[in-house]
N, C-alpha and C positions, 0 to 999 in steps of 0.2 A: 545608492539612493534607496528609500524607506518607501513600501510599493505598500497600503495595506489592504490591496486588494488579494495580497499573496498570501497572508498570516505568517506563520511562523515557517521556519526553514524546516526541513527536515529534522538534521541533527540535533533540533532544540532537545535538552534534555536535561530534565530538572533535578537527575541526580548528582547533580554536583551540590545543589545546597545542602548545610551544614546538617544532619541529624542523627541525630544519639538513641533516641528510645522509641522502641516499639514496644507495641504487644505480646508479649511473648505465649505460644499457641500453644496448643495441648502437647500433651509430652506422646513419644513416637508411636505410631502403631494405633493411635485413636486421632490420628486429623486423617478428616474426610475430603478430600479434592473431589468436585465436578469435573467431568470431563464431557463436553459437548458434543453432540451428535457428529460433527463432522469432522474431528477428530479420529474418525472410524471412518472405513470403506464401507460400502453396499454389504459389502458379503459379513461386516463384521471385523476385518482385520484393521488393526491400526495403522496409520497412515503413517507412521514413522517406523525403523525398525523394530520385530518384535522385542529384539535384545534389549535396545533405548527403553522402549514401551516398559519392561519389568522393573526400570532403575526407580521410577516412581514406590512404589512398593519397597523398593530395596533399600526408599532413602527414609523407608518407617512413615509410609503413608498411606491411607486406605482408597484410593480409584473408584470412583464411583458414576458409571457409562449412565449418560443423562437422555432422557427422549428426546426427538426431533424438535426443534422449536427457533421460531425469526425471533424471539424476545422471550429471557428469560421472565417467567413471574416468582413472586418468592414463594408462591412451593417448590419451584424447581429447589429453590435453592436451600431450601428449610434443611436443618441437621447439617450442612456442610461448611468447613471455615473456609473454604477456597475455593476457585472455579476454573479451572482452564479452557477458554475458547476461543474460537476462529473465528466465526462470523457473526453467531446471532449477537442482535443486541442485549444490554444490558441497563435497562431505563431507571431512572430516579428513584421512582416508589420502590421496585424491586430492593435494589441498595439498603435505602432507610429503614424498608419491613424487616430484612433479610439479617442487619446487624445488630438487631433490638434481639437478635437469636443467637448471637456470636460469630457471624460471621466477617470473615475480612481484608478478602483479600480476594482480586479478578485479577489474575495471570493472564495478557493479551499474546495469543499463538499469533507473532507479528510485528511490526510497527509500528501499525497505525490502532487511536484509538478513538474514534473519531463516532464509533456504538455504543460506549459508556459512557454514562452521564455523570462526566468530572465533577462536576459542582455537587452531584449529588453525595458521589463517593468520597468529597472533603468533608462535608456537610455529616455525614456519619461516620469517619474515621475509618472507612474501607480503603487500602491498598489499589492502586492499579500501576501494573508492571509491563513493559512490552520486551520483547526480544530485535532491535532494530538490528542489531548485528545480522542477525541470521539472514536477515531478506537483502542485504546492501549487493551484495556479488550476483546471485540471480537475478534481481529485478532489474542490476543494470545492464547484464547479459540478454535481458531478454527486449529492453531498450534496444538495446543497440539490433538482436537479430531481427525486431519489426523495422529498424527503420534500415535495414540490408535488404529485408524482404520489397520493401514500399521501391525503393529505388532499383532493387533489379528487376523488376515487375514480375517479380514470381508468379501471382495469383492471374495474372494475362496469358503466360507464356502458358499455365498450366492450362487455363480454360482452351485457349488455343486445338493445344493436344485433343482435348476430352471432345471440343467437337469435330475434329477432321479439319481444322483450318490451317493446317501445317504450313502451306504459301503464305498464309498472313504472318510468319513470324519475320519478315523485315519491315512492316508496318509499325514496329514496335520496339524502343531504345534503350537498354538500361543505362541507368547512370551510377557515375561510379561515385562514393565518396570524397575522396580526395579533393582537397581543394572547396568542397562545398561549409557551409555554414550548423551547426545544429547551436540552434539555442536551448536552452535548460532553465525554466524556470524552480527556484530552489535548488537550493545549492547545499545541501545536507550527504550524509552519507550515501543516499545513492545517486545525487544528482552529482557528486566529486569522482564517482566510480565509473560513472556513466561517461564523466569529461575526459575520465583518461582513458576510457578505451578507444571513445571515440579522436582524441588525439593520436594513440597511434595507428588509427588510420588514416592521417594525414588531415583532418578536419579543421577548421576556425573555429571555437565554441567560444560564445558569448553565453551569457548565465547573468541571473540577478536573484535576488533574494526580498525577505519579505520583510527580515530586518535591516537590507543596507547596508550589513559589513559581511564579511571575512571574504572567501575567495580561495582560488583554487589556482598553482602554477600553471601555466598558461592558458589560462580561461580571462577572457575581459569581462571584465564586469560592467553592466549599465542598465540603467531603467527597466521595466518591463514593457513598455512601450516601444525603446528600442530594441529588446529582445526580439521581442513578436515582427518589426518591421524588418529585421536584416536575417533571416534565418530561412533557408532552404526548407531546413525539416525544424520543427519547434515540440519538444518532449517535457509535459509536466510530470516534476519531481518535487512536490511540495505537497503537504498534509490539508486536510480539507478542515477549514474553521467557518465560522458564522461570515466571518470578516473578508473572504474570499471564496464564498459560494456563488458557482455562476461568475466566473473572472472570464472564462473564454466564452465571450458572448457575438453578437455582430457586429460589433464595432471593433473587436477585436480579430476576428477571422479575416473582418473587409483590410485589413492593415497589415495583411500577409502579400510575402510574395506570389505572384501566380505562379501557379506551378509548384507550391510549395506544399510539404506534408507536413501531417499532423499524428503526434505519437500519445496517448495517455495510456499509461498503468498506473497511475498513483491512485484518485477517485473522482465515479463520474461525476458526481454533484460538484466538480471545478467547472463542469461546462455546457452550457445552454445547448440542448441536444438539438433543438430548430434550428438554433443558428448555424451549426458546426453541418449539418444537413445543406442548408443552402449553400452554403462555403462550399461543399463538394458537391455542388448538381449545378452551379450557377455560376461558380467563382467563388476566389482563386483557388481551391484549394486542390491539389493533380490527386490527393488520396490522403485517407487515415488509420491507423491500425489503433485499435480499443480493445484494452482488457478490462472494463471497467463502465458504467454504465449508472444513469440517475438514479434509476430504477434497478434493482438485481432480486431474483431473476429477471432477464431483460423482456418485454414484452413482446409474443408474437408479432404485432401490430406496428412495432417500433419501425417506422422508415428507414433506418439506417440498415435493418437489416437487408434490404433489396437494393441496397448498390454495390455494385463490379466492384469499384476503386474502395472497397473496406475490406480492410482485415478485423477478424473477431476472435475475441478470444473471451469463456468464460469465467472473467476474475481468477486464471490459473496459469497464467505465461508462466511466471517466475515459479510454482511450485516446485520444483527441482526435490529430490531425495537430499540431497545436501540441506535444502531452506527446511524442510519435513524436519530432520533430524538433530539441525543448531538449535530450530524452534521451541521443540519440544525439551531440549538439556537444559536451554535459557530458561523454559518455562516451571520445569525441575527445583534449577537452581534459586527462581525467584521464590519460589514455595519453601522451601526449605528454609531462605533465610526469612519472609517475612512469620513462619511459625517459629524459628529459632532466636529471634531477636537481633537480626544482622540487617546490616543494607542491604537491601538489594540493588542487583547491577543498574536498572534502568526503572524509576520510580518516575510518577508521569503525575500523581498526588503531591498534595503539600506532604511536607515531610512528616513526622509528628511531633508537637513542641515537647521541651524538654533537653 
């Protein structure tokens, strides 16, 4: 069934369509790549290995370590054909001012790309690339250890300990997977990865999508409405669009089972942070584990921070040294071939005619 409060699946990915000609970039040794502040540790060193780190350079490119910044402007970006980033945004005007100077192309350290403004980057002929491979295997590793955490009540047994309440730990039950339900909304590459592991731990996974088709061996597919109503633990794996902003609201949470948990890593602007709040202070919801948040940095003041029954994590579950380091080779590789005149692997822009 066609949900379009979900947007696209995951796995949507528009490099399949047909396209022949690019731009072809400066010849080696004078293209300029951005590389965004967080691409680097505190101390300076790169977040992926240094060895990886030198291949940029090696592949006839000039690296160019960018200042701190939530949104590129085009002086960032001025003198460089390319930009490799993680988090900060990259807004419209930026794009438009930035290509009228040569540049063209936003390499996304990631899957999602949900901080560039698509429209704009069509609108002026800039490239935008993601690395979705890289993030499919951690993100759903790390799916699945929040929702082992949520159901053995790691975060109860351990407070337990910390305060001396060690007689209270038969007050208190894990539950085991097997047999229980997770639903998946999107069904894209990690929301398929996420379904097999949680199958073999003997689970029932239901899943729906945003388009309505494909599917996963042994996952049933049905509405999102039925997702949300028959599901123990319910885990969004779907990309955040205009068209399902704020999909897990209170009507949605009230349609869960009691008792039931709640997983997101995908983005927090899927989900109305009041509502998901009452859900776990009032009903039903037993607990939620959040990598991801409306707002990031999340805010002091945010209520969710002061409940027992959350786990938190800052937009860093799934970084693993493995996601660091495919990220960064996808991101390589994307650079390479849109200065070189090649496809690139994962093209998120129209293609270019021709």
């Amino acid at each position: 069934m066609t949900d379009d409060r979900m947007g696209l699946p995951q796995d949507t990915d528009h490099a399949g369509q047909s396209r022949n000609t690019y731009r072809v970039g400066l010849s080696p040794n004078t293209y300029r790549v951005g590389l965004s502040h967080d691409i680097f540790r505190p101390d300076g060193a790169p977040v992926m290995s240094p060895a990886n780190y030198d291949k940029l350079a090696e592949a006839g490119c000039i690296p160019v370590p960018l200042p701190e910044t939530r949104a590129f402007s085009p002086a960032d970006l001025a003198g460089l054909d390319a930009v490799i980033v993680r988090t900060a945004q990259v807004p419209g005007d930026t794009l438009e001012a930035a290509a009228k100077d040569g540049f063209r192309h936003v390499a996304r350290f990631g899957a999602g790309y949900d901080k560039v403004d698509i429209g704009a980057a069509n609108r002026a002929g800039v490239a935008v690339t993601t690395t979705p491979d890289a993030v499919t295997r951690p993100i759903a590793v790390a799916n699945i250890t929040l929702m082992l955490t949520l159901l053995a009540q790691v975060s109860r047994f351990d407070a337990m300990v910390r305060a001396g309440r060690w007689a209270e730990r038969g007050s208190v039950t894990a539950l085991t997977p097997t047999g229980r339900t997770l639903g998946i909304v999107g069904l894209g590459r990690i929301g398929k990865e996420t379904a097999r592991l949680a199958l073999g731990l003997g689970m029932r996974v239901v899943a729906c999508t945003g388009s309505g088709t494909g599917g996963a061996e042994g996952v049933e597919m049905m509405g999102l409405d039925a997702v949300i109503a028959r599901s123990d633990v319910l885990c969004l794996a779907c990309p955040l669009t205009e068209t399902n902003r704020g999909m897990m609201g209170a009507a949605q949470f009230a349609a869960m089972k009691p008792g039931a948990y709640f997983v997101n890593t995908a983005r927090g602007g899927l989900v109305d942070e009041t509502a998901l709040h009452a859900a776990l202070t009032e009903g039903p919801l037993a607990g939620a584990a959040l990598d991801v948040f409306e707002t990031e940095p999340v805010a002091a003041d945010n209520p969710l921070l002061g409940l027992d029954n959350v786990l938190l994590s800052p937009h860093a579950v799934g970084t693993s040294d493995e996601m660091f380091n495919v990220c960064w080779l996808g991101c390589i590789d994307a650079v390479t071939a849109i200065r070189d005149g090649r496809p690139p692997a994962s093209l998120i822009t129209d293609p270019p005619a021709g």
